[in-house]
C-alpha positions as CSV (number, residue, x, y, z in Angstrom):
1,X,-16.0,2.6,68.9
2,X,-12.5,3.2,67.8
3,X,-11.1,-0.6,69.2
4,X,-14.5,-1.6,67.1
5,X,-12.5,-0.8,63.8
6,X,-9.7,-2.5,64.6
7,X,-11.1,-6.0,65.5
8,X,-11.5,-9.0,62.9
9,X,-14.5,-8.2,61.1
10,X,-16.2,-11.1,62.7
11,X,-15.7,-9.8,66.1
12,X,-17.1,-6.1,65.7
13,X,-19.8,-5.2,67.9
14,X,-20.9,-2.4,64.7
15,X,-22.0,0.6,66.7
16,X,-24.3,2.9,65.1
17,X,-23.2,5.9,67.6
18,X,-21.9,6.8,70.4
19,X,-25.1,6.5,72.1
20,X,-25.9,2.8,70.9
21,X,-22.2,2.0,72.5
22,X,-23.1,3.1,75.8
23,X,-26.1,1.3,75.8
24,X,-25.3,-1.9,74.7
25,X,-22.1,-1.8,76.7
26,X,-23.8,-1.2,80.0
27,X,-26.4,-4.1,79.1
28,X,-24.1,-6.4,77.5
29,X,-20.6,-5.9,79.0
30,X,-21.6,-4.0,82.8
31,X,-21.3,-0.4,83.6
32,X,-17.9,-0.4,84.7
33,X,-16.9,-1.7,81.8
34,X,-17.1,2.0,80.5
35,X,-14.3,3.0,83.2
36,X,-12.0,0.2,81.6
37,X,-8.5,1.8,81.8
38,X,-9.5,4.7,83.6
39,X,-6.3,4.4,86.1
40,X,-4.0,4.5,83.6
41,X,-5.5,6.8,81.2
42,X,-5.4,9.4,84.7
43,X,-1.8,8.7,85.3
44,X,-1.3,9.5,81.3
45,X,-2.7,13.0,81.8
46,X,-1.3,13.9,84.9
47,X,2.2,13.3,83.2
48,X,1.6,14.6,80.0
49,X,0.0,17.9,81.6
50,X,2.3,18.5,84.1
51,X,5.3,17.6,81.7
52,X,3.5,20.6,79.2
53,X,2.7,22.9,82.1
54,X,6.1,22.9,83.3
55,X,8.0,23.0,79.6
56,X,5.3,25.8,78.7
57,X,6.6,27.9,81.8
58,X,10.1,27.4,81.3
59,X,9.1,28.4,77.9
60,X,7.4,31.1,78.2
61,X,10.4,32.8,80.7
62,X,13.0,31.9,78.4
63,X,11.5,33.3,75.5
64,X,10.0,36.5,77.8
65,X,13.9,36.5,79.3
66,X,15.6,36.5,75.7
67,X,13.0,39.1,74.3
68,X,14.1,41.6,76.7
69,X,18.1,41.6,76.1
70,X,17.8,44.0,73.4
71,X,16.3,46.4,75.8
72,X,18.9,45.4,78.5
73,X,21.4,46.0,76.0
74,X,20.5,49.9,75.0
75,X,19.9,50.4,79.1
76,X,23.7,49.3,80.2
77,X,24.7,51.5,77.1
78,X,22.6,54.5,77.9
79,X,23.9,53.6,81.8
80,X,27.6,53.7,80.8
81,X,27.6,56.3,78.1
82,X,30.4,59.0,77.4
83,X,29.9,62.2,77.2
84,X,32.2,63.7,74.3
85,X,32.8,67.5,74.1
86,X,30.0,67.5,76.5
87,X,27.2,65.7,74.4
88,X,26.2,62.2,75.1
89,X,27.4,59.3,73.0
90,X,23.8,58.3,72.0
91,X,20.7,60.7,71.8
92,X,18.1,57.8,72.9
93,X,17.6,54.0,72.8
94,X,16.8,53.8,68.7
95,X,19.7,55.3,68.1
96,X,21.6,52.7,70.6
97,X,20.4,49.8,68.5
98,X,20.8,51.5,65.3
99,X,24.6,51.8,66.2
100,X,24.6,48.2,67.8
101,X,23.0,46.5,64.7
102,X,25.3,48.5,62.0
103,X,28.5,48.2,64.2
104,X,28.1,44.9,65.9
105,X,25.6,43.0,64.1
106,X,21.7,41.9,64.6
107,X,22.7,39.1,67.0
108,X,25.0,40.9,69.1
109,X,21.4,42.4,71.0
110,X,22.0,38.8,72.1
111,X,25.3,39.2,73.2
112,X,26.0,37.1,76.6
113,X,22.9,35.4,76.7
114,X,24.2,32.2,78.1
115,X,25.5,33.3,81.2
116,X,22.3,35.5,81.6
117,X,20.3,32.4,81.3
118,X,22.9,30.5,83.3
119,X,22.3,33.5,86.4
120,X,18.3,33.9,85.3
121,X,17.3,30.0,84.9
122,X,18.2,29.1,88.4
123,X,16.0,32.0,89.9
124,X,13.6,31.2,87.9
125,X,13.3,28.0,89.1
126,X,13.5,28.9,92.6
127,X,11.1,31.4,92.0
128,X,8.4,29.0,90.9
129,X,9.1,26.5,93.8
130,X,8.7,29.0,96.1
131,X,5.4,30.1,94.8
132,X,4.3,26.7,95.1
133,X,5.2,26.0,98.7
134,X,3.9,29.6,99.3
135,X,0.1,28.7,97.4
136,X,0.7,25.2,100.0
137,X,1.0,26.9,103.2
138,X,-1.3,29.2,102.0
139,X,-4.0,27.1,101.3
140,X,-2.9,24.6,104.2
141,X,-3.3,27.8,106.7
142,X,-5.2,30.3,105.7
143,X,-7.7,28.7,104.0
144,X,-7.8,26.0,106.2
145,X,-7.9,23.2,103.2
């Protein structure tokens, strides 16, 4: 029905609806007219899916990866905290970011992010095509598919 609209006008087949299409394709043109660039339109989707699947995952970690640095941050502080005249440096995470954000600056809870995603995109990759080969041999031997 859409490829209708964009023939000359003297060429349009003028469906009423979907349902007159099918019909007087299958009479007029042959059933298997209706899977006309079904191949291609299959290899389309796989491509595009897997291409979204994949960039949605690597995504997803990244984003999941950069979220948690903050966090990372105030626990390698906390970690490596002084004690001065025998009270610790900080009294609990808040106050760690407080500090880092006044002292340092909002995007310092940022701070060496590229060499953390340098060390945490690799394993995540790995990780994910090991869990693939895993779900193979998994379904190849133990479910017997």
């Amino acid at each position: 029905m859409t490829a209708d609209g964009r023939l000359p006008v003297d060429q349009r087949r003028g469906y009423t609806n979907v349902f007159n299409a099918l019909a007087r394709i299958t009479r007029e043109e042959g059933v298997t007219t209706l899977w006309r660039g079904c191949i291609p339109t299959m290899a389309r989707a796989v491509v595009v899916n897997a291409a979204q699947l994949a960039s949605y995952s690597q995504s997803k970690q990244a984003l999941l990866d950069s979220a948690s640095m903050p966090v990372d941050i105030v626990k390698t502080r906390i970690q490596n905290m002084k004690m001065i005249d025998g009270k610790p440096e900080y009294k609990n995470g808040l106050e760690v970011l407080m500090r880092v954000v006044r002292s340092e600056g909002f995007f310092s809870l940022w701070k060496g992010f590229t060499p953390y995603y340098a060390r945490l995109g690799p394993h995540t990759v790995l990780t994910f095509i090991f869990l693939e080969q895993m779900n193979r041999l998994y379904k190849t031997h133990v479910l017997d598919r």
